[in-house]
C-alpha positions in Angstrom: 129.0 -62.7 111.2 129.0 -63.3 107.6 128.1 -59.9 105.5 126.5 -59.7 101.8 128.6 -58.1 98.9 126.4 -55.0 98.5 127.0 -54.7 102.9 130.5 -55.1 101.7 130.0 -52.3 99.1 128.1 -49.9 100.9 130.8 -50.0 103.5 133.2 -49.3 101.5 131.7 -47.0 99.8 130.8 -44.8 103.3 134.8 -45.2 104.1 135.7 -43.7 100.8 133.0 -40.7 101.1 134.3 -39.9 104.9 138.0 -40.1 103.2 136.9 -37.7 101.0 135.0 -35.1 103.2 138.5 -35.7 105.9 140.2 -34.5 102.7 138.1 -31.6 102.3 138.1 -30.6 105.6 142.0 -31.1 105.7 142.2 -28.7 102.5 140.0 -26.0 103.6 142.6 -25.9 107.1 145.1 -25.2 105.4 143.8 -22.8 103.4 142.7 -21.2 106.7 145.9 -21.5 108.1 147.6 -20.0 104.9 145.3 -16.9 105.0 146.2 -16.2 109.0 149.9 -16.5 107.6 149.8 -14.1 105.4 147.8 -11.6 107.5 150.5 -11.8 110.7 153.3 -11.3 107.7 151.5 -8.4 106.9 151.3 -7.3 110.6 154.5 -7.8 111.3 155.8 -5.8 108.4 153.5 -2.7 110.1 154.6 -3.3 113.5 157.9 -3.1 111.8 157.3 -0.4 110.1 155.9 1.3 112.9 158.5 1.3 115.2 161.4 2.4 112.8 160.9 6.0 114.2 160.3 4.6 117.7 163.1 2.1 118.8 163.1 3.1 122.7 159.6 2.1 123.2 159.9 -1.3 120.8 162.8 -1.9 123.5 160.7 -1.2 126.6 157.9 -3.0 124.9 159.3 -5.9 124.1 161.2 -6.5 127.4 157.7 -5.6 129.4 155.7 -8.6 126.8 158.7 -11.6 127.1 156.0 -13.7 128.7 153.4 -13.3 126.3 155.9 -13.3 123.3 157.4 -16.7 124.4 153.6 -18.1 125.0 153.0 -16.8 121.4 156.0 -18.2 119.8 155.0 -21.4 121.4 151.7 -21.8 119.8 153.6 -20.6 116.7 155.3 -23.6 116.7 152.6 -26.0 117.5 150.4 -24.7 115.0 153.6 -25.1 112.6 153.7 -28.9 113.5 149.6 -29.5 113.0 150.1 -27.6 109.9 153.1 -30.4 108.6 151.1 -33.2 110.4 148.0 -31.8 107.9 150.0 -31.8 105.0 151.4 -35.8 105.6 147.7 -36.1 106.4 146.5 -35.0 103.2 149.0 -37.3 101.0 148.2 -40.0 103.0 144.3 -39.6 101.9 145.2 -38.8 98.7 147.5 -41.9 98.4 144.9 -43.8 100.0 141.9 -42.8 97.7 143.9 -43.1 94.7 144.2 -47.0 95.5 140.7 -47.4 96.4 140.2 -46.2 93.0 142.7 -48.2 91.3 141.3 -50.9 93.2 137.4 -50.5 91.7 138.6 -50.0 88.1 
């Protein structure tokens, strides 16, 4: 199937917009993801804080919760791998958009 230039152009013109708005999107995850970050640093440095004056029951705590900790540290970590994976992603589009631009000019 032989296609016209402008079918040629509006195709690639939808491919760079959807680049763009995947870019977008990819920025305003991590931005997400840097705000929940920061907010489980700070609640970490309460629960910290917190328990200073009561080590017996972080103990007793802590051993009652193993489960739930180890489930937590888990999605931890694969939240830490999307959020590597996102950045990659994002030089990739940027890379890639940067030589669809070269490409026009």
């Amino acid at each position: 199937m032989l296609q016209t230039n402008s079918e040629v152009l509006k195709m690639r013109n939808y491919i760079k917009n959807k680049m763009k708005d995947r870019l977008t999107y990819c920025h305003e995850w991590k931005n997400s993801v840097d705000i929940y970050l920061a907010g489980k640093e700070v609640t970490k440095k309460a629960n910290e804080e917190y328990y200073k004056s009561k080590p017996l029951l972080k103990l007793i705590l802590d051993i009652y919760f193993i489960p739930y900790n180890m489930l937590r540290f888990i999605r931890y970590l694969r939240m830490a791998h999307e959020y590597k994976k996102n950045q990659v992603e994002i030089k990739i589009l940027m890379r890639e958009l940067d030589e669809k631009r070269k490409f026009k000019n």
